[in-house]
VOZA-286369 format. One record per residue: residue number from 1; residue in one letter; x, y, z of N, C-alpha, C in turn. Coordinates in nm, 4 decimals. Example, Ala and Ser with C-alpha at 12.3 -4.5 7.8 and 13.67 -1.06 7.14 Angstrom:
  seq  type        nu        nv        nw       cau       cav       caw        cu        cv        cw
    1     a    1.3190   -0.5690    0.7800    1.2300   -0.4500    0.7800    1.3200   -0.3300    0.7800
    2     s    1.2850   -0.2250    0.7080    1.3670   -0.1060    0.7140    1.2900    0.0030    0.7870
This chain:
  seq  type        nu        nv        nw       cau       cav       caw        cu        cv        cw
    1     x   -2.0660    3.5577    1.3694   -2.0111    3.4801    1.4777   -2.0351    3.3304    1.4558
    2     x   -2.1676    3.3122    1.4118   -2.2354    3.1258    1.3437   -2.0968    3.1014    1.2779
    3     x   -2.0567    3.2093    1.1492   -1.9389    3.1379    1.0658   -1.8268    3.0783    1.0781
    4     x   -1.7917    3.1650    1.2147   -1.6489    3.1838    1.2987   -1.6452    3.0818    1.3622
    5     x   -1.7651    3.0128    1.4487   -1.7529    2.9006    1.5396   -1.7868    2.7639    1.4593
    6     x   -1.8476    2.7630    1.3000   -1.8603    2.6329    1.2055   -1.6811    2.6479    1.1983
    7     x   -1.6253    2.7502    1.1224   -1.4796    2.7702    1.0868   -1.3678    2.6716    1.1797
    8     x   -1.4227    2.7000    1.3178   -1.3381    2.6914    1.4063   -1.3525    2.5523    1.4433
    9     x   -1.5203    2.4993    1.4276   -1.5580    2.3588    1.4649   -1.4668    2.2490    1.3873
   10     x   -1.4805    2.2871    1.2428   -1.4179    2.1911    1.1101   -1.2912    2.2015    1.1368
   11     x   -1.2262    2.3367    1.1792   -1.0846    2.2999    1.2178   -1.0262    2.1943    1.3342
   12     x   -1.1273    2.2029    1.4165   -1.0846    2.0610    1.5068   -1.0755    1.9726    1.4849
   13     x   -1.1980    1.9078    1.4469   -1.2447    1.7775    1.3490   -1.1673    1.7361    1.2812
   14     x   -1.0926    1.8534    1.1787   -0.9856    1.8263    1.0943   -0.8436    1.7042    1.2401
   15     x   -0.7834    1.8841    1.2747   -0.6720    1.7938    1.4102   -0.7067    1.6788    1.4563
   16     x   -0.8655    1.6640    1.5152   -0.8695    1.5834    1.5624   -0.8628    1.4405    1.4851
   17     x   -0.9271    1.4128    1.3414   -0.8951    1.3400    1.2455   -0.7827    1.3230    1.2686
   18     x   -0.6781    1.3861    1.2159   -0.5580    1.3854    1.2083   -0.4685    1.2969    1.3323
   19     x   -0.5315    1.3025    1.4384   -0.4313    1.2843    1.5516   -0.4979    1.1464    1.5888
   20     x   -0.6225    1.1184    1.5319   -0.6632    0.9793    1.5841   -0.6605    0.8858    1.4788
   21     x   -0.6084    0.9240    1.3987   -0.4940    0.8592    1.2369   -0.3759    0.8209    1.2947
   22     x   -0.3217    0.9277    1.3426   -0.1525    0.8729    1.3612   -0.1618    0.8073    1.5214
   23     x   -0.2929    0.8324    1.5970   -0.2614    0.7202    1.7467   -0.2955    0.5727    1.6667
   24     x   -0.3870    0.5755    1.6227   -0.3557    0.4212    1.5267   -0.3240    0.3967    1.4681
   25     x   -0.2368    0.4879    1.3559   -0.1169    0.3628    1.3213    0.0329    0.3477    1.4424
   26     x    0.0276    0.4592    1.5256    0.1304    0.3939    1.6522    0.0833    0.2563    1.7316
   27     x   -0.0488    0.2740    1.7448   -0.1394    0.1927    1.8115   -0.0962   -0.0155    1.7111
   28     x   -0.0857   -0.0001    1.5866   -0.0717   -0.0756    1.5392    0.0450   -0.0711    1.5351
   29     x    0.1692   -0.0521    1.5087    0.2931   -0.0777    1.5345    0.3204   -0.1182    1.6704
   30     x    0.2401   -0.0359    1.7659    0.2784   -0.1281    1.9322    0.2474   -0.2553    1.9126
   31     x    0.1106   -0.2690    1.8328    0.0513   -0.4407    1.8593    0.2087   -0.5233    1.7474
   32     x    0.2026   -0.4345    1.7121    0.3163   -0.5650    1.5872    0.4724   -0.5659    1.6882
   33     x    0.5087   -0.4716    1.7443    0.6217   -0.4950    1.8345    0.5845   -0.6041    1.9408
   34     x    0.4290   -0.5928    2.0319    0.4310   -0.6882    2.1251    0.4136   -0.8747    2.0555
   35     x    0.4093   -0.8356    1.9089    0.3814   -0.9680    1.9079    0.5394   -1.0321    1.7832
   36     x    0.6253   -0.9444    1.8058    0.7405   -0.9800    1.7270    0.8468   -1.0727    1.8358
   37     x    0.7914   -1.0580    1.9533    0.9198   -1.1749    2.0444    0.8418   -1.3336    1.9941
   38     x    0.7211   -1.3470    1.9155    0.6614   -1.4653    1.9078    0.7187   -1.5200    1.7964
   39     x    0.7671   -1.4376    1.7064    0.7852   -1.4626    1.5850    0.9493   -1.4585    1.5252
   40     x    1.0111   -1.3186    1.5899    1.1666   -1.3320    1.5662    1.2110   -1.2948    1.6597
   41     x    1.3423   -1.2773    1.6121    1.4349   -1.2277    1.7305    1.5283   -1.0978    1.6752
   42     x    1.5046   -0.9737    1.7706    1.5896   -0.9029    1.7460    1.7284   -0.8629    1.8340
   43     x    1.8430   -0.8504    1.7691    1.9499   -0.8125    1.8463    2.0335   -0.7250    1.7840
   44     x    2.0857   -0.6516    1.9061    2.1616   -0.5088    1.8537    2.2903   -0.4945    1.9054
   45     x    2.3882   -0.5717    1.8305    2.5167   -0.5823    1.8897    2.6424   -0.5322    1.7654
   46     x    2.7164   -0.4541    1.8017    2.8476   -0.3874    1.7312    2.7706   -0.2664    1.6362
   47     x    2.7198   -0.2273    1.6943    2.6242   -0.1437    1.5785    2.5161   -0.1584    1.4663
   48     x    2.5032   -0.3417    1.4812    2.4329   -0.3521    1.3573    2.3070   -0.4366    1.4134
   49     x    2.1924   -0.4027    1.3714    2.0559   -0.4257    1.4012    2.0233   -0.5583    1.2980
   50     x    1.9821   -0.6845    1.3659    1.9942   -0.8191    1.3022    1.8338   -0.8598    1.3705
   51     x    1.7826   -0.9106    1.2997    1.6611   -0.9543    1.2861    1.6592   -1.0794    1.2337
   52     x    1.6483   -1.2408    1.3668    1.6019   -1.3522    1.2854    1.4614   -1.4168    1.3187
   53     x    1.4716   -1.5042    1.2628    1.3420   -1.5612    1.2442    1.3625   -1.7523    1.2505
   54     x    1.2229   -1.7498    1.3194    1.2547   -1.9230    1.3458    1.1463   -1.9301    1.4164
   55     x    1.1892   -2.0929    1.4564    1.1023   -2.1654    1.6025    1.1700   -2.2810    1.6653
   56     x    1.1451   -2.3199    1.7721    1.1988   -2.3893    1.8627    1.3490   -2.3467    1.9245
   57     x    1.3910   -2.2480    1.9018    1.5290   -2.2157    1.9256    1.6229   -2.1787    1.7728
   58     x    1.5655   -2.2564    1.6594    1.6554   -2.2318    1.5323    1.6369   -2.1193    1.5360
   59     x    1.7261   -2.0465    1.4586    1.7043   -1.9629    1.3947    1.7423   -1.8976    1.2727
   60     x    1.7263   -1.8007    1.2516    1.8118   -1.7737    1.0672    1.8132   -1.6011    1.0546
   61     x    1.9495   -1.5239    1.0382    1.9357   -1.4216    1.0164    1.8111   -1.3740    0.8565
   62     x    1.7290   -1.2726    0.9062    1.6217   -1.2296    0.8127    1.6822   -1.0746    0.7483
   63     x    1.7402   -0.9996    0.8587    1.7387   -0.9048    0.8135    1.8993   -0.8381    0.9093
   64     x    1.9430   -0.7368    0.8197    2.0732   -0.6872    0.8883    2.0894   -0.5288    0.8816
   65     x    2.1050   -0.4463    0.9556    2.0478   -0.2955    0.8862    2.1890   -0.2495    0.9622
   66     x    2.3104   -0.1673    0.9120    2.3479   -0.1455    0.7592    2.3919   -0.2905    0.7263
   67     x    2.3911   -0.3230    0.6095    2.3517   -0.4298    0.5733    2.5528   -0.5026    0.5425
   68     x    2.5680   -0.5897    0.5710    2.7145   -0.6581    0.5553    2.7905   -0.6290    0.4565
   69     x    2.9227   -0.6011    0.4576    2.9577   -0.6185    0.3104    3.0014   -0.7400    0.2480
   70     x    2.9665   -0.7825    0.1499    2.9557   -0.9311    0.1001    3.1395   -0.9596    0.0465
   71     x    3.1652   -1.1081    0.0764    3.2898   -1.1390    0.1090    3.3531   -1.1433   -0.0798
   72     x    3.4553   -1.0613   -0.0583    3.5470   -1.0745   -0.2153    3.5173   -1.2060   -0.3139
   73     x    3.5157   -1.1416   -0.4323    3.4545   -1.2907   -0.4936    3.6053   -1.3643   -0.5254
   74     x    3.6368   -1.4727   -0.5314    3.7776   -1.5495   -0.5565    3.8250   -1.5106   -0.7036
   75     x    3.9737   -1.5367   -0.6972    4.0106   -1.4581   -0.7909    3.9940   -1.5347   -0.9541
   76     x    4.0478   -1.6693   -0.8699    4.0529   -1.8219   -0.9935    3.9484   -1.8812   -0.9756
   77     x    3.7888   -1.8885   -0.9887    3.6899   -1.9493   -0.9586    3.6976   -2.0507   -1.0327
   78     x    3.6544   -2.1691   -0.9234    3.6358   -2.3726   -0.9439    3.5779   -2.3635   -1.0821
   79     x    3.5745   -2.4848   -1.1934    3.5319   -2.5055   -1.3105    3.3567   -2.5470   -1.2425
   80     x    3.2918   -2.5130   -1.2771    3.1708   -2.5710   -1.2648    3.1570   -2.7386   -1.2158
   81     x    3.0800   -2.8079   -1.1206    3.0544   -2.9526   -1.0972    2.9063   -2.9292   -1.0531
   82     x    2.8692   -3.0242   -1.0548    2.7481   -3.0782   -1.0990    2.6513   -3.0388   -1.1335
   83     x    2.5439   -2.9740   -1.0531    2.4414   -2.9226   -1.0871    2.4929   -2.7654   -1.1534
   84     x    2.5961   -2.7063   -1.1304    2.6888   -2.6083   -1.2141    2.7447   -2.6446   -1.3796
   85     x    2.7526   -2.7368   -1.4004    2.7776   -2.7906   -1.5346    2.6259   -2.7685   -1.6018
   86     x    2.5514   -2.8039   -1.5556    2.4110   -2.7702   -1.6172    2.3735   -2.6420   -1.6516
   87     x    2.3932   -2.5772   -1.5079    2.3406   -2.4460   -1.5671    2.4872   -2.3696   -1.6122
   88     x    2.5729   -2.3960   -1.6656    2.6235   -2.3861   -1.8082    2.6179   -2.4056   -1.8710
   89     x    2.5308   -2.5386   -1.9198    2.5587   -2.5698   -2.0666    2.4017   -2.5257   -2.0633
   90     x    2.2916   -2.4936   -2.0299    2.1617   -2.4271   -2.0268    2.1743   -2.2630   -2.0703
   91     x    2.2900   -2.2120   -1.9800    2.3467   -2.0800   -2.0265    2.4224   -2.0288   -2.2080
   92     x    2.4936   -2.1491   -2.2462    2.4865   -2.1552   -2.3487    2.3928   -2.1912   -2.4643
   93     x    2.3119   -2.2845   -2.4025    2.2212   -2.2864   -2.4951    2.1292   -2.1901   -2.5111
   94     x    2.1313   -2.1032   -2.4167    2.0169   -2.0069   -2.4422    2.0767   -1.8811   -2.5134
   95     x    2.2334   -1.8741   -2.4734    2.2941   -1.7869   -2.5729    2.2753   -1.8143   -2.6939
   96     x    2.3028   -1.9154   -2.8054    2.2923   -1.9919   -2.8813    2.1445   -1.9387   -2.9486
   97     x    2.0332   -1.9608   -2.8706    1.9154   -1.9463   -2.9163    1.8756   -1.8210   -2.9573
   98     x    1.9411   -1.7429   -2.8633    1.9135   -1.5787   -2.8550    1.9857   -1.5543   -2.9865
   99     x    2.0970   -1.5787   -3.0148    2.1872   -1.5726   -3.1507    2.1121   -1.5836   -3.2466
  100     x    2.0879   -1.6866   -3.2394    1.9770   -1.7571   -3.3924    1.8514   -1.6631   -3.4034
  101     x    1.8158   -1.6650   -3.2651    1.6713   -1.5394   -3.3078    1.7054   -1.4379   -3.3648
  102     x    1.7759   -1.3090   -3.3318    1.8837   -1.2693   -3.3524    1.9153   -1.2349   -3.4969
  103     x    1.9274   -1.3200   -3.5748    1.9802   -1.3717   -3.6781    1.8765   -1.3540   -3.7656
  104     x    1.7428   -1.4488   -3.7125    1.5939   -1.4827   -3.8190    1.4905   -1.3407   -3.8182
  105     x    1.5584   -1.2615   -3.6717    1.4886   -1.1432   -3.7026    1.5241   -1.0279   -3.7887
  106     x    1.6887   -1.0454   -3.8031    1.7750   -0.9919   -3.9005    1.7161   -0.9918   -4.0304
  107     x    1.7139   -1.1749   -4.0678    1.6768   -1.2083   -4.1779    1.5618   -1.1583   -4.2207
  108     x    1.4283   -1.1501   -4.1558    1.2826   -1.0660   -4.1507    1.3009   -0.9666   -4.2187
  109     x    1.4129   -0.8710   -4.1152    1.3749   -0.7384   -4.1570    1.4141   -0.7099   -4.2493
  110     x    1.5507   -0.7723   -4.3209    1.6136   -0.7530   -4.4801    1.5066   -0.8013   -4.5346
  111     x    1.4279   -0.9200   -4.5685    1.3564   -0.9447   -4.6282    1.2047   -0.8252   -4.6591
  112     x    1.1833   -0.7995   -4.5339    1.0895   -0.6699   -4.5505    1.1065   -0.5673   -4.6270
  113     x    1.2653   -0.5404   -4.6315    1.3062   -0.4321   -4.6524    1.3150   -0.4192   -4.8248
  114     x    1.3124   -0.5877   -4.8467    1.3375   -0.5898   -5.0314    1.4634   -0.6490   -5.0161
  115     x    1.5578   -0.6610   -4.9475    1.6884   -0.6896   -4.9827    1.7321   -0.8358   -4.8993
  116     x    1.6880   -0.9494   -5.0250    1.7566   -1.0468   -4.9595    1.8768   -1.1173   -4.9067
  117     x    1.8542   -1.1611   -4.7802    1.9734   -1.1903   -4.6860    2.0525   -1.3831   -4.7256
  118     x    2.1683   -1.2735   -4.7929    2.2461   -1.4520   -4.8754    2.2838   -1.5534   -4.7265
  119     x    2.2028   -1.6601   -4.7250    2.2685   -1.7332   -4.6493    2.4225   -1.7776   -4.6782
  120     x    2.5101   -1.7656   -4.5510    2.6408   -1.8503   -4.5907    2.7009   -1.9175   -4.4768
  121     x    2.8091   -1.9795   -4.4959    2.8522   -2.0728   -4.3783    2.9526   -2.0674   -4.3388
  122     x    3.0204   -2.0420   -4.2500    3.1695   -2.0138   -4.1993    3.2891   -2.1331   -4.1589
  123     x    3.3490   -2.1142   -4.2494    3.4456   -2.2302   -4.2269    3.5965   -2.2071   -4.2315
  124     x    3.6848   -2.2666   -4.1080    3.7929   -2.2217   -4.1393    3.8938   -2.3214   -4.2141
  125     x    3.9919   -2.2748   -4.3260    4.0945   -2.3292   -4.3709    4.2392   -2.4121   -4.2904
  126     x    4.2251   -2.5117   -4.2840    4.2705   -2.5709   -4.1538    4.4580   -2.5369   -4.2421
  127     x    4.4692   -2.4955   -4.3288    4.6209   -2.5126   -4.3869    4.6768   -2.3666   -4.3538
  128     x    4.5897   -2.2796   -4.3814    4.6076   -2.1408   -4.3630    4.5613   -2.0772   -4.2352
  129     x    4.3898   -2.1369   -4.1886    4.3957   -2.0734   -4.1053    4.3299   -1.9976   -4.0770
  130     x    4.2812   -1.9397   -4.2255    4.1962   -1.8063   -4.2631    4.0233   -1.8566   -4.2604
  131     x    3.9833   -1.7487   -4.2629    3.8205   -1.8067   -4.2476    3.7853   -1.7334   -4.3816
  132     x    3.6706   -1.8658   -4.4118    3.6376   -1.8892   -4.5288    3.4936   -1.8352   -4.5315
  133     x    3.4321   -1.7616   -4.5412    3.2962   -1.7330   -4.6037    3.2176   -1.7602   -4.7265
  134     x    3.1130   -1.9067   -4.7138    3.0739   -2.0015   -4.8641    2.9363   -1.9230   -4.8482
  135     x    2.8927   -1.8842   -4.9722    2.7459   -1.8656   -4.9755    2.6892   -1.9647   -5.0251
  136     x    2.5944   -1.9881   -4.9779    2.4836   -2.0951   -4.9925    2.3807   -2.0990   -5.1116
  137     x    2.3693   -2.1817   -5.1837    2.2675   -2.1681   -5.3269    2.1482   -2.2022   -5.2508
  138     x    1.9835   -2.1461   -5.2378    1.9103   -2.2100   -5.2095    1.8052   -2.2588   -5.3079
């Protein structure tokens, strides 16, 4: 009967663990709801749950749940201006770089391999047209 009523004791302890786990973390989600009118603003209008954030009255959407669908991208997109010209020609240069690495790791591994890699230079024939492949003496 001792075994039956330890058995029965640990099984409470257990529930009861259990149930004074999940009253505090409800317990902590109440405190974070009463203190979310300090901090954002939530509103629930056309079906969609919008969450902003601010102070003094600004504010700024934070969050949108189901989330917007983002507007068609244009069909003929503007040439790049100003600070867009940069990070194009940054975009190329890093293409550029990646190429060349690319290239010297190429060169490595032929070289590892025993089989050296002929440098050459590409040039086109401005009469014809055709591209010219010069190997390089080093």
């Amino acid at each position: 009967m001792g075994a039956f009523l330890a058995a029965l004791g640990a099984v409470l302890l257990f529930i009861l663990r259990v149930i004074g786990i999940l009253l505090l973390v409800v317990l902590i989600l109440l405190v974070l709801l009463l203190l979310c009118p300090f901090c954002a603003d939530l509103c629930w209008e056309h079906g969609v749950l919008t969450v902003k954030a601010g102070a003094l009255g600004i504010t700024f959407p934070v969050f949108q749940y189901p989330k917007p669908e983002p507007p068609p991208a244009p069909e003929n997109p503007e040439p790049p201006r100003g600070f867009g010209k940069v990070k194009a020609k940054f975009a190329a240069w890093r293409a550029e770089r990646k190429r060349k690495k690319a290239e010297e790791k190429a060169r490595k591994k032929a070289a590892a391999a025993g089989k050296p890699l002929i440098p050459v230079r590409q040039s086109v024939d401005r009469r014809t047209g055709s591209y010219l492949i010069i190997p390089l003496v080093v």
